[in-house]
C-alpha positions in Angstrom: 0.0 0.0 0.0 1.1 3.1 -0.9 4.6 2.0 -2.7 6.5 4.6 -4.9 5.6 4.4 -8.3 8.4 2.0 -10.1 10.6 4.1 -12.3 10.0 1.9 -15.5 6.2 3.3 -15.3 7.0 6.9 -15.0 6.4 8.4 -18.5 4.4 11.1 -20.5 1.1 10.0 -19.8 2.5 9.8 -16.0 3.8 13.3 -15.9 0.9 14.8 -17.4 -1.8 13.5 -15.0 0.6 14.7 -12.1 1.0 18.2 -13.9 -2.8 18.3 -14.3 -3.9 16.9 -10.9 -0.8 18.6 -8.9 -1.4 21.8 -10.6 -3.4 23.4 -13.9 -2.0 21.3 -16.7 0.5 22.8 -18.6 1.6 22.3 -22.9 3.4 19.5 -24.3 6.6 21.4 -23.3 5.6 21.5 -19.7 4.8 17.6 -19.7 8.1 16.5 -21.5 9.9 18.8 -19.0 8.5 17.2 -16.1 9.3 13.9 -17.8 12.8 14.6 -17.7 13.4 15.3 -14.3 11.8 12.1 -13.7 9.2 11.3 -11.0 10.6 12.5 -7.3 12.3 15.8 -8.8 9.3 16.3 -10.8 7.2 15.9 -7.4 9.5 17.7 -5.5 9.7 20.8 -8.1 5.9 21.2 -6.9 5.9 20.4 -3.4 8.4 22.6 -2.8 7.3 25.4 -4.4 9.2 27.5 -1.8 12.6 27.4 -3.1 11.0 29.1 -6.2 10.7 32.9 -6.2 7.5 34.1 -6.5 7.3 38.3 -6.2 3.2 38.9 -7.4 2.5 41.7 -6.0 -0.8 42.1 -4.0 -3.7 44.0 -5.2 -3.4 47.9 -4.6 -6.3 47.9 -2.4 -5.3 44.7 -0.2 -4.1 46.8 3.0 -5.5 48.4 5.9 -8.2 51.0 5.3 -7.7 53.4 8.4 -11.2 55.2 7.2 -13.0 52.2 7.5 -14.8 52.5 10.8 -15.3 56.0 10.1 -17.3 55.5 6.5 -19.2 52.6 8.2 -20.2 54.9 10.8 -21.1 57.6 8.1 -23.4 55.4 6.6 -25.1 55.0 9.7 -25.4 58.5 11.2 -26.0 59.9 7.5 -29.0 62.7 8.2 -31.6 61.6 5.5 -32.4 58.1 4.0 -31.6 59.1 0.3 -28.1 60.4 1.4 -27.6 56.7 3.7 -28.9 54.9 0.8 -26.4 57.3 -1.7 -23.5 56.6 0.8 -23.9 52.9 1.0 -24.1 52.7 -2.8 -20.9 53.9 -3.0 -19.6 51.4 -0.9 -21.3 48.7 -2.1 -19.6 49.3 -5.5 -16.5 49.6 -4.3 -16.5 46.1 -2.4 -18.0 44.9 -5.9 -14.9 45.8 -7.6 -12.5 45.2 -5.5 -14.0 41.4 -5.1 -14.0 41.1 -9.1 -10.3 42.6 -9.0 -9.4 39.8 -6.1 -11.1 36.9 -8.1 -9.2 38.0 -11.6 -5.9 38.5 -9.5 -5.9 34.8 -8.2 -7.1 33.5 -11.6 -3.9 35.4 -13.3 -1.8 33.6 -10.3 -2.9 30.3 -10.8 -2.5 30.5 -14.4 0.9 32.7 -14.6 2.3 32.4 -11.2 5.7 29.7 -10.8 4.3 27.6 -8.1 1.2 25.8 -9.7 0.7 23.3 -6.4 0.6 26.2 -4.0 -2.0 27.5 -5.7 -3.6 24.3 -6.1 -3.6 23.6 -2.6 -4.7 27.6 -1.9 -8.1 26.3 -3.9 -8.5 22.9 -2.1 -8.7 24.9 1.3 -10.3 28.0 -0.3 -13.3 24.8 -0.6 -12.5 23.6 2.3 -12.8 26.3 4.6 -15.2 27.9 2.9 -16.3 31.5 3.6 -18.3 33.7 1.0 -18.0 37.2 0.1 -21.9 37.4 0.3 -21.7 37.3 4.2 -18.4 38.7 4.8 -18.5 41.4 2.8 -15.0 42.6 2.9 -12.4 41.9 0.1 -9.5 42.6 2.5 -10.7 39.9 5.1 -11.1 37.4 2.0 -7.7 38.3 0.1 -5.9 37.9 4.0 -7.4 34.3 4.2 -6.4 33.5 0.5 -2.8 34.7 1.8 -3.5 32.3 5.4 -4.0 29.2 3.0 -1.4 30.2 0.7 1.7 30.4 3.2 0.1 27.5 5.3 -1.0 25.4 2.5 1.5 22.4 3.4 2.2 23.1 7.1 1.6 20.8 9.5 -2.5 20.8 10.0 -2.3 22.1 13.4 -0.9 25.4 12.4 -3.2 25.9 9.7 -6.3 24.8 11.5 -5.5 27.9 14.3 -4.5 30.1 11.9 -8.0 29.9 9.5 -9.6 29.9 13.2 -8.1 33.1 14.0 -8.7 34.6 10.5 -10.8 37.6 10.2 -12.9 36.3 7.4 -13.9 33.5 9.2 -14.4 35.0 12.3 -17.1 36.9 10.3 -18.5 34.2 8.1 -18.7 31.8 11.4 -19.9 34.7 14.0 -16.4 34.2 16.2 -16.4 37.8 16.7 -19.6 37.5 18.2 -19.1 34.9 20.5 -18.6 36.2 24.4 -18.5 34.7 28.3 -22.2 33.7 29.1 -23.0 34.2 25.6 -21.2 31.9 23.2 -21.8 31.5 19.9 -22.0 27.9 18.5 -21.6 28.3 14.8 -18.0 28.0 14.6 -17.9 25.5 17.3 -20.2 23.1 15.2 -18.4 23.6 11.7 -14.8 23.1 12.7 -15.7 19.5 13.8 -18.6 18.7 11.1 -17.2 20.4 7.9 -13.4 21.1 8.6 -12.0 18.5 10.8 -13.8 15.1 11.8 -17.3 15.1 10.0 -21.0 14.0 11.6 -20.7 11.8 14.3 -17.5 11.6 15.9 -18.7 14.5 18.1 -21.6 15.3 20.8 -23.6 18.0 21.4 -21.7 18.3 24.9 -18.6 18.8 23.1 -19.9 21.3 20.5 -21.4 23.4 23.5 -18.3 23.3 25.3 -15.9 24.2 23.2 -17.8 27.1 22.0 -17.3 28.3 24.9 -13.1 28.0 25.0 -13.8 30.0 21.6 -15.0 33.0 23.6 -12.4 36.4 23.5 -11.7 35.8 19.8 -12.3 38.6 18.1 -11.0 42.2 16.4 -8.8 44.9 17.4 -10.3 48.4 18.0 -10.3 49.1 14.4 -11.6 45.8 13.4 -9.4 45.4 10.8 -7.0 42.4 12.7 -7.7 39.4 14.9 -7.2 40.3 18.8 -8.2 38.0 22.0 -9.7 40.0 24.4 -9.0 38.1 27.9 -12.8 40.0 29.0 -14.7 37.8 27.2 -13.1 34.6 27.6 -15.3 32.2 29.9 -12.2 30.6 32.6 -14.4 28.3 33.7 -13.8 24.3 33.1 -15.2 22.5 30.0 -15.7 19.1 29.1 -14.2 18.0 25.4 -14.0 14.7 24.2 -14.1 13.7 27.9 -11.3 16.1 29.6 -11.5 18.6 31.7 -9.7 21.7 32.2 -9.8 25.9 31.1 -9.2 25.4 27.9 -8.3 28.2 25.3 -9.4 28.6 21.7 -6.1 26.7 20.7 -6.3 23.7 23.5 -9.0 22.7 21.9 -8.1 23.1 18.0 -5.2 20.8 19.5 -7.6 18.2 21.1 -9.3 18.0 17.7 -6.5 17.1 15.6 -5.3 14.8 18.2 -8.5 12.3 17.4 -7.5 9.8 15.6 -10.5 10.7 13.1 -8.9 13.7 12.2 -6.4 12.9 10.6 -8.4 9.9 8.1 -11.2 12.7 7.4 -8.2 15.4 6.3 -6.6 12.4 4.5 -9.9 11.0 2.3 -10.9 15.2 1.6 -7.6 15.3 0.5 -7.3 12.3 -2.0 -11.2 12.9 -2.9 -9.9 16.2 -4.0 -6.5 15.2 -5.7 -7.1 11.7 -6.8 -10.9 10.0 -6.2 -14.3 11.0 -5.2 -14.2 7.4 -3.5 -11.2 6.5 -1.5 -11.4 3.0 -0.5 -10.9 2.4 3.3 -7.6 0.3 3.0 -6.0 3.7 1.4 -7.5 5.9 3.7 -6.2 4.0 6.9 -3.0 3.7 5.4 -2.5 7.7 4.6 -3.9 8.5 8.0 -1.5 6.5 10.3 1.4 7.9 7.7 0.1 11.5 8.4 -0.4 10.4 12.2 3.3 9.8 12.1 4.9 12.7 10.6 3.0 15.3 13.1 0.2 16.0 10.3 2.8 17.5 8.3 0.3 18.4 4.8 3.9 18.7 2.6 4.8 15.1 3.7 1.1 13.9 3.3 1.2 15.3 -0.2 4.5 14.0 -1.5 3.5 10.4 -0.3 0.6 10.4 -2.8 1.8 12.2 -5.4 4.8 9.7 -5.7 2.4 6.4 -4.6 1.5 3.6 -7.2 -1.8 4.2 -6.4 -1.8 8.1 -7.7 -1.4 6.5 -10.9 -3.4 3.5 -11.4 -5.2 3.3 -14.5 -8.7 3.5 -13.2 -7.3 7.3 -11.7 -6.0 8.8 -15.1 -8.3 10.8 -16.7 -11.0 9.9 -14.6 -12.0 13.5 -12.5 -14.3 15.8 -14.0 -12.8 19.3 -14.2 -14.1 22.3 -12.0 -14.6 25.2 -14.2 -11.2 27.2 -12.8 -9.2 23.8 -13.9 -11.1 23.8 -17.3 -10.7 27.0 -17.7 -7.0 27.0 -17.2 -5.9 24.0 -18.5 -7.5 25.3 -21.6 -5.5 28.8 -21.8 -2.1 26.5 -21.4 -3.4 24.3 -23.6 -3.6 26.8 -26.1 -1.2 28.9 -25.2 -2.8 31.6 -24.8 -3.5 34.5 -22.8 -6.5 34.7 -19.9 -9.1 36.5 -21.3 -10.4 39.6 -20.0 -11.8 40.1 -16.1 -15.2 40.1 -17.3 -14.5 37.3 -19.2 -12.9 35.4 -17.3 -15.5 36.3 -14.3 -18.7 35.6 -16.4 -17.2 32.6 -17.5 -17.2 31.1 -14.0 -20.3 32.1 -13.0 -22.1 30.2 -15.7 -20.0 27.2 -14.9 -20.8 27.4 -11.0 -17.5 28.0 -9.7 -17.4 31.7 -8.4 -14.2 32.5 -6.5 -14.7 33.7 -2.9 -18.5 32.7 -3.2 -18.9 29.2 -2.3 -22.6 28.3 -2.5 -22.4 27.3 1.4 -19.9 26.6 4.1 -19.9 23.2 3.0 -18.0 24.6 -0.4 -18.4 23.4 -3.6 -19.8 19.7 -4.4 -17.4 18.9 -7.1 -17.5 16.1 -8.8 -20.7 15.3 -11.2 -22.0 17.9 -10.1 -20.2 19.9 -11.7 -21.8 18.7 -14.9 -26.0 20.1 -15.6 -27.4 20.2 -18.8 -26.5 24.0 -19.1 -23.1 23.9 -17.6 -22.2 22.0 -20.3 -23.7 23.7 -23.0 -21.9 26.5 -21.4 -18.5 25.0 -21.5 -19.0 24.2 -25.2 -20.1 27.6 -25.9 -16.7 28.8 -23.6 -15.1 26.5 -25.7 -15.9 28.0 -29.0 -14.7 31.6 -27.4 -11.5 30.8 -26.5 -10.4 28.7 -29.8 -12.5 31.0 -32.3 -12.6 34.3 -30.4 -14.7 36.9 -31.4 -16.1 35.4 -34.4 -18.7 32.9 -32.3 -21.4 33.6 -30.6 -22.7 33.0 -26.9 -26.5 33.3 -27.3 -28.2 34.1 -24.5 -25.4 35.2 -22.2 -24.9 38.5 -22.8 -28.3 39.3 -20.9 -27.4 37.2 -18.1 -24.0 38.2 -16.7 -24.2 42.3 -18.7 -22.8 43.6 -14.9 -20.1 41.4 -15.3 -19.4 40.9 -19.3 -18.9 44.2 -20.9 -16.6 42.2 -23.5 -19.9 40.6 -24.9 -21.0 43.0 -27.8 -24.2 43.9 -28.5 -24.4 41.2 -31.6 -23.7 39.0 -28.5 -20.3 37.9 -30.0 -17.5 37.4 -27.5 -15.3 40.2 -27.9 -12.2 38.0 -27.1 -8.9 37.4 -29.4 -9.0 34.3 -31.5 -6.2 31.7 -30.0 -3.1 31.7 -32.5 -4.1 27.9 -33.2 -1.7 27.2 -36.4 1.4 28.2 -33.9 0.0 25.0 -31.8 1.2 22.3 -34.7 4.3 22.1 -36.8 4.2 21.3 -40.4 4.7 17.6 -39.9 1.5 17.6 -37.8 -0.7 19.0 -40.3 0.8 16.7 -42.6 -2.4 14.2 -43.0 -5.3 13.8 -40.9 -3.6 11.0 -39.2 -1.0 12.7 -37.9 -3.0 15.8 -36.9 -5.8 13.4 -34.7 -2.5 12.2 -33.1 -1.1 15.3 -32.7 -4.4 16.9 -31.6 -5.2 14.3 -29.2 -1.9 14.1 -27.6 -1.6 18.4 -26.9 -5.4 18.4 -25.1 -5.4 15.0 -23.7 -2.4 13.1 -23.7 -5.0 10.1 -24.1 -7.0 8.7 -26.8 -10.8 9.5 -27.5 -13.5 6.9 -28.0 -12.9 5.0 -31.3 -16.4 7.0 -32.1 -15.4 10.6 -31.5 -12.0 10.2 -33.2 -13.9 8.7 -36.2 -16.0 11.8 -36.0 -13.5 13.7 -36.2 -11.6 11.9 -38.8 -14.8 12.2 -40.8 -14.4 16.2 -40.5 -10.8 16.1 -41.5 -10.7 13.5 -44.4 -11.1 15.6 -47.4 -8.8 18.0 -46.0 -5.7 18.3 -47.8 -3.8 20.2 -46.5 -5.6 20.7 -43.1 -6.3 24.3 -43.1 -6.3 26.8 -39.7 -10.3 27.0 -40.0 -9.8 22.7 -39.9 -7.4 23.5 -36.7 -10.1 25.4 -35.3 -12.8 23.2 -35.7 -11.2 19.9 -35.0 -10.0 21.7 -31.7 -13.6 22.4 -31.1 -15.1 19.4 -31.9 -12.2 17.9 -29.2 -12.8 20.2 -26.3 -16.5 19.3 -26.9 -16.1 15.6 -26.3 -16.8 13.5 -22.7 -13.1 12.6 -22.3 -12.5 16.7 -22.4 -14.3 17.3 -19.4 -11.7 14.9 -17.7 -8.7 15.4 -16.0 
């Protein structure tokens, strides 16, 4: 269980599902060079990520706002209701943009930026720990927990668990800021051990009421801009937590959780659900649990052990995940080399396909999986499909009325005002050679896999009187391609 992946079987095909699964897919170029390093440099150029210089700057607006009390408290004292309502407008807006500017600026880092597993691993606890702009409400809360999971992604669990705790986004979205001696507040109480660390039951009612109470005292500073405990509102009396006794902090009990035994298989099976399986079978989960036991939770270690296990890479895995529409909608771009399109693009894109950054649809996250797949999602990503690869020239009926706020690049002919991907640069001459060679060629850039004997005859049929296969052919065999059930796969 859980044996390194022999060295005879690390390949291509082998590099690209750990490229695409490990990170956001990458070209043919990408794959080969992971090849080459062969399989433990390749997994420990991702994992870590930290000996890699990464200098993206944060947004402009991603700081402390000193005015901020003092606007809130504008809006509130203002001396009429048309000037309140004109006031909080304004603000309103401005937390509108600045949440579209956040969402396009970790899109353009997971896409650009050098360390494609960090940013992975940013998104699986971005789900995981959910929190949504709707209640929260503050851009600068959710771009400081993006930054929490982003320099905590692979630290041991413990750390990270406190520090997302203590983070002033979740303090919000879980009312921890409103939780005080005599008067706790049992949201985040009931969440940490349902949703984030042990799942239904492994927990009682007794210990949900206690430990809400060690949670008392968290909370903000004066200008409620940074986490502070406040010592007043702590209850010092005893509580009772998975049958111990004592004054327990905030922390002791974070502690006591990852200290079950459970803890560590439910982080393990979210983990390989998210990276490998929906299903992981028990024998796999008990095995990564007692190896994640041992190493003092430590997520990088976790990580490295199934990214180089024979298990990662079993047939049955490869190509077997349905894409969420931020890996779809990445994957494609490097798959065609080309440029992100435009923030409202890129924005109304991912609305469409369920997947809006920083608005999970509940503080359970996002379902993932087959769900990611309705009957208008997909027509959706067919219609994306057709954007990217023909750009402006195709039309997205119907969308333009639906997402206007957010798509000003659709024009009022309801074409998608988006550049057409340089699709001839994709292929060299020998690859356009004969239709053979192209489907081969074709299959092997947006793939690496082979479609069903059906859909590559389908193709074929396109192509066969093509000689020689011209960029319009490129276009629409890339098309037809990204259309396909195996495209949807990862």
């Amino acid at each position: 269980m859980l044996e390194p992946l022999p060295a005879s079987q690390w390949n291509t095909a082998t590099a690209a599902h750990l490229m695409n699964r490990a990170g956001f897919g990458g070209s043919p170029q990408d794959i080969e060079n992971l090849r080459l390093m062969g399989l433990n440099r390749a997994v420990s150029w991702l994992v870590d990520y930290e000996k890699i210089p990464d200098t993206t700057p944060a947004p402009d607006w991603a700081q402390p706002d000193p005015n901020f009390l003092a606007r809130r408290e504008a809006i509130r004292n203002a001396a009429d209701p048309e000037t309140r309502r004109m006031l909080q407008q304004q603000q309103d807006q401005e937390e509108r943009t600045q949440i579209a500017d956040l969402r396009y600026w970790w899109l353009r880092r997971m896409a650009l930026g050098p360390r494609p597993f960090q940013e992975k691993m940013t998104l699986f606890w971005h789900g995981h720990f959910a929190t949504s702009f709707e209640k929260v409400r503050m851009p600068y809360f959710l771009w400081l927990q993006n930054e929490t999971f982003r320099q905590n992604a692979t630290s041991q669990f413990s750390q990270l668990l406190v520090a997302v705790s203590e983070d002033p986004a979740m303090l919000r979205y879980l009312d921890g800021a409103t939780s005080y001696k005599g008067h706790p507040n049992e949201n985040f109480a009931r969440e940490v051990m349902e949703l984030f660390t042990l799942g239904e039951g492994h927990y009682t009612e007794q210990d949900i009421q206690q430990a809400a109470k060690a949670y008392t005292g968290w909370g903000f500073d004066k200008d409620h801009l940074h986490y502070q405990y406040h010592p007043g509102n702590h209850d010092n009396g005893p509580k009772t937590v998975f049958g111990q006794t004592g004054n327990f902090t905030g922390e002791d009990v974070l502690n006591m959780i990852c200290a079950q035994p459970q803890c560590a298989k439910f982080i393990t099976a979210r983990l390989w659900r998210f990276f490998v399986q929906d299903q992981p079978s028990q024998p796999v989960v008990e095995a990564l649990a007692a190896d994640f036991q041992k190493s003092g939770m430590d997520i990088k270690h976790l990580m490295r052990t199934i990214f180089t296990s024979h298990e990662f890479y079993a047939p049955d895995i490869i190509r077997s995940q349905i894409k969420s529409p931020v890996q779809w909608l990445i994957a494609a771009t490097h798959q065609l080399q080309a440029p992100l399109p435009t923030q409202a693009m890129c924005l109304g894109m991912l609305s469409l396909l369920g997947q809006e950054l920083f608005q999970p649809p509940n503080v359970k996250g996002w379902d993932g999986g087959i769900a990611w797949i309705t009957t208008n999602n997909l027509l959706n990503r067919y219609n994306f499909a057709a954007a990217l690869v023909e750009g402006d020239r195709v039309p997205l009926p119907g969308l333009q009325g639906q997402v206007r706020s957010l798509m000003n690049s659709i024009s009022e002919d309801g074409l998608a005002q988006i550049a057409p991907a340089d699709v001839k640069s994709l292929f060299t001459a020998i690859d356009l050679s004969a239709p053979d060679v192209f489907l081969d060629a074709l299959q092997n850039r947006f793939l690496n896999a082979q479609l069903k004997a059906q859909r590559v005859n389908s193709i074929h049929d396109f192509l066969k009187s093509k000689s020689p296969i011209e960029e319009s052919d490129i276009r629409k065999s890339i098309r037809l391609l990204m259309c396909t059930p195996e495209y949807q796969l990862t």
